[in-house]
N, C-alpha and C positions, 0 to 999 in steps of 0.2 A: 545117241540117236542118229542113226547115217539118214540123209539128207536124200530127196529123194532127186533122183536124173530124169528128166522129159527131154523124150525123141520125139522127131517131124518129118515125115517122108517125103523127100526131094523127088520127084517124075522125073526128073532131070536126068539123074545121076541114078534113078533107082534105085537108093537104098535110103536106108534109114541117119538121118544126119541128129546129133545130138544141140538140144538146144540151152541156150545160154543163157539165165535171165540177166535182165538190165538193173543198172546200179539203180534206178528209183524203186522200180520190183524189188528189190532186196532189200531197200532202208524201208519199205511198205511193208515188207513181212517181218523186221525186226522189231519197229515200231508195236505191229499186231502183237508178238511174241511175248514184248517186254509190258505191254502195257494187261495183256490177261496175266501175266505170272503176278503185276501190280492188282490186281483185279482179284486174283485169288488170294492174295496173301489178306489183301482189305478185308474181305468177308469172313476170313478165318477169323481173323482178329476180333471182328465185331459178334462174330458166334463166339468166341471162348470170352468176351469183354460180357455180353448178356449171361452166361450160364455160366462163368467161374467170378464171385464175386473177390477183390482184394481185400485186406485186410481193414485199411481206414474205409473201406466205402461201407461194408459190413456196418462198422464202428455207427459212423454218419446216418445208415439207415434205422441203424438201432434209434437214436438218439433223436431223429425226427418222429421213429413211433411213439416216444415216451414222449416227446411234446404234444402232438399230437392227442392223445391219449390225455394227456392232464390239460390241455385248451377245452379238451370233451366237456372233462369234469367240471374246470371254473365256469365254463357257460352251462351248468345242470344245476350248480349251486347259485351261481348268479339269478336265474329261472326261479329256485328255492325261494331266497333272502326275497326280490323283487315279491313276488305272491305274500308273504308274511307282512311287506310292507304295506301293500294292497289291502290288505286285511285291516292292516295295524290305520290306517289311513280312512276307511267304511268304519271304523270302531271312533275314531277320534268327532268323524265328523257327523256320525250318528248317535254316540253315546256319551262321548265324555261331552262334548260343547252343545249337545241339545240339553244334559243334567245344568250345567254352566251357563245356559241359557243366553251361550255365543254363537254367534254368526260360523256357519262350516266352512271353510276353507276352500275358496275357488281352485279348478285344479288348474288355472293361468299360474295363480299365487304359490301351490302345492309344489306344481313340477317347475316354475319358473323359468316358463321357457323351453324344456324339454321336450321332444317329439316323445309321447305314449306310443311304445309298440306294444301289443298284445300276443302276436303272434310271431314267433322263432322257429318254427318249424324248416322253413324253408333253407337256415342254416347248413343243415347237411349238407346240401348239395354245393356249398358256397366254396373257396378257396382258403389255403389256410390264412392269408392276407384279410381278406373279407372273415371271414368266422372271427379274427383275432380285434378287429375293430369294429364287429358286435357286441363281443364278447368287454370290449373296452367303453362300448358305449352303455352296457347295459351296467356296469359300475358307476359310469359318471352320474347313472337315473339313481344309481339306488344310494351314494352319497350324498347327491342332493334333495332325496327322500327323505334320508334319515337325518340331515340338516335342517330341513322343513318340520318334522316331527319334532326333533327336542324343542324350536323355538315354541311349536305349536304347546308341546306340554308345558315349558317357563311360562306362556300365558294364561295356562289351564293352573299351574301351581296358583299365581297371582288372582286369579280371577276364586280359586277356593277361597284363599285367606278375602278376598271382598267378600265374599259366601256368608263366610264364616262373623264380620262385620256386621253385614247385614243384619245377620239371624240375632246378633246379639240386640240389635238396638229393635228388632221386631219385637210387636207382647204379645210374649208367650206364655205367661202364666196369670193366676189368679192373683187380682191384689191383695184379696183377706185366703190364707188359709183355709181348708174343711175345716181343719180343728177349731176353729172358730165364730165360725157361723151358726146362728139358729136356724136360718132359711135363707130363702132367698124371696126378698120381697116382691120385687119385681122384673121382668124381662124386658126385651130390648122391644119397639114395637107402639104400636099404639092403645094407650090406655084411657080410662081414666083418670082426669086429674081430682085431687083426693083433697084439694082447699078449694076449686072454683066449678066444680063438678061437671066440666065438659070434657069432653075425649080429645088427646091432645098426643103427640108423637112422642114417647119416651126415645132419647136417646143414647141412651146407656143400659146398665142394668145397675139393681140395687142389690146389696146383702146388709142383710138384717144380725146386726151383734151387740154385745153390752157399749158403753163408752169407752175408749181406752184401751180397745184392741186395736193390734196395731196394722199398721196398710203398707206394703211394701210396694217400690216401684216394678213393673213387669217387664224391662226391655232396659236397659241402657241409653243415657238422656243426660239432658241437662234441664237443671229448672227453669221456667221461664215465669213462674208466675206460681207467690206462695202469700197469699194473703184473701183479706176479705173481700167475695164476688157478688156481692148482692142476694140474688135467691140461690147460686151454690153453697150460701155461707164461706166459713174458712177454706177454701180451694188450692189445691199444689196443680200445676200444668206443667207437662215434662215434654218438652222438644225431642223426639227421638233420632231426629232427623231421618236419611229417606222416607220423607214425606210422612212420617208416623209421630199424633201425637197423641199421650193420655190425661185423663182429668180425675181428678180426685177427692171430690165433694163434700160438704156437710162435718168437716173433720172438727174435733174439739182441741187439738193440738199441730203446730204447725214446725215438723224438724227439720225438714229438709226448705234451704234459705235459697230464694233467687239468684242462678248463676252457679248454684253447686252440681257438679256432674256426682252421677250416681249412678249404678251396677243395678242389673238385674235382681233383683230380692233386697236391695238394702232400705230400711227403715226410713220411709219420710214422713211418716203420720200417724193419729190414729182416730181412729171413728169416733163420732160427735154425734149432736144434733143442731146444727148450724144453720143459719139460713131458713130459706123455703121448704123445713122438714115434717113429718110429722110422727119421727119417734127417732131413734138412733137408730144409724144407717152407712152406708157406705153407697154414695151415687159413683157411679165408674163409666167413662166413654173411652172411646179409642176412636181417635181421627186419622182417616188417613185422603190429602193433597185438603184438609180442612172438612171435611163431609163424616158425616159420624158413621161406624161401622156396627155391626152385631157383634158386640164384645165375645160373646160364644164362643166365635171363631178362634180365639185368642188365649186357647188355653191348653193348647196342646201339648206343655213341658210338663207340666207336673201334674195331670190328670191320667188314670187308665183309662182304655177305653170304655169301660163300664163306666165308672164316675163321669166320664166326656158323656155317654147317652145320656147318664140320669140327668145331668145339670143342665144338655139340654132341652130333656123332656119338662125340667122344670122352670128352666125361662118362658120356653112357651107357655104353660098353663101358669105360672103364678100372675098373678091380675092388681095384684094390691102395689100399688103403685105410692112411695112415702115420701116423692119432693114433688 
């Protein structure tokens, strides 16, 4: 590239005088020279560095999409598990521990401490630093979820088998069999009394059968009391404990002995006419915190429903009252 020559006209001399630039003029225009050829080379660089990608950067961007991409997915599943637990948590504290008849589980207790988010939406927009320690906190909720739950279910197992206690030592069946009953003499209620003829609170019920059939206990107990009561006659009394106890009157034989535990249906007695009676019978109470209940209630193991209306359509109407 030839360099260009500036001329200056001299009045003087009248002519055309050739001019010379100065040594700072010249490190000023090399300076300019060197620093645009730096200047274009810059931008090239940076235009072929944005549109030609290298081989490891390629690599590198690949391998942040798949991270990327799978951080998506554990926070969609994380979203998933969380709702199932939510679920699984409205089920424990509405279904199993109201059946259980336990206390629901505060959600201070549940999530212990944990901040409840409800709402993740706003993730998208986040960083992948932020998404990733969302995404990390919404695991910390959902194994301390699911750590709350199993202990939750170990007290729900515990609390069946009390359940299941319970039910046994409650009476649930009849002390005499159908098969061996003539009637039922009398119900639970206020009757007539059939030796002093005024109207007096029955509280038990009667069944009417020969002597020497036999009386099973209804509930699981221990004896407390198997001997002579005055106007019960020969009388067995079973401890059921929670607070349940039964009585078992007018007996003409006495099997089961003070201090014996005994099972739901096994043999303590059998019907007499003992006592304050007036024919052979079977007097029956069921106490419960000491206050006598409607035996009725108490019979719901071995009765159908049908046999459950009859028997107690016929407490209510039988009248003949025999202690």
């Amino acid at each position: 590239m030839s360099r260009k020559v500036f001329y200056r006209y001299n009045p003087a001399t009248q002519q055309y005088e050739r001019v010379y630039p100065t040594r700072r003029t010249q490190m000023v225009a090399s300076v300019y020279r060197y620093a645009s050829a730096v200047a274009v080379v810059i931008v090239l660089a940076l235009a072929l560095y944005s549109l030609i990608d290298m081989p490891r950067e390629r690599e590198l961007r690949r391998q942040n999409e798949r991270l990327e991409a799978r951080l998506n997915l554990l926070n969609s599943q994380a979203d998933q598990a969380l709702a199932v637990m939510e679920d699984l948590a409205e089920r424990d504290n509405n279904f199993y521990r109201v059946m259980m008849q336990a206390e629901p589980l505060s959600p201070a207790r549940r999530y212990a401490g944990l901040e409840r988010q409800r709402n993740y939406d706003h993730l998208d927009s986040l960083s992948d630093n932020a998404l990733l320690q969302n995404v990390s906190n919404k695991f910390d909720r959902l194994d301390q979820m699911l750590y709350t739950q199993i202990k939750s279910f170990d007290f729900l197992a515990g609390e069946t088998q009390n359940q299941q206690t319970r039910m046994a030592h409650t009476p649930a069946i009849q002390p005499v069999p159908e098969k061996y009953l003539r009637t039922m003499a009398s119900g639970y209620g206020a009757r007539l009394d059939p030796v002093y003829g005024t109207m007096k609170f029955h509280e038990g019920m009667d069944f009417s059968a020969p002597v020497g059939t036999p009386v099973y206990a209804t509930a699981d107990g221990k004896v407390t009391t198997s001997s002579w009561q005055g106007a019960y006659g020969n009388m067995i009394e079973i401890n059921h404990g929670y607070n349940y106890t039964t009585r078992y009157a007018h007996l003409s034989k006495l099997i089961a002995k003070p201090g014996q535990s005994v099972k739901r249906g096994d043999l303590i007695g059998e019907i007499g006419n003992t006592g304050k009676s007036t024919g052979p019978h079977l007097h029956y109470e069921v106490r419960y915190r000491g206050a006598a209940q409607n035996p009725v209630n108490y019979y719901y193991y071995d009765l159908t429903p049908e046999q459950y209306d009859e028997i107690i359509a016929l407490a209510e109407n039988a009248g003949h009252v025999m202690d």
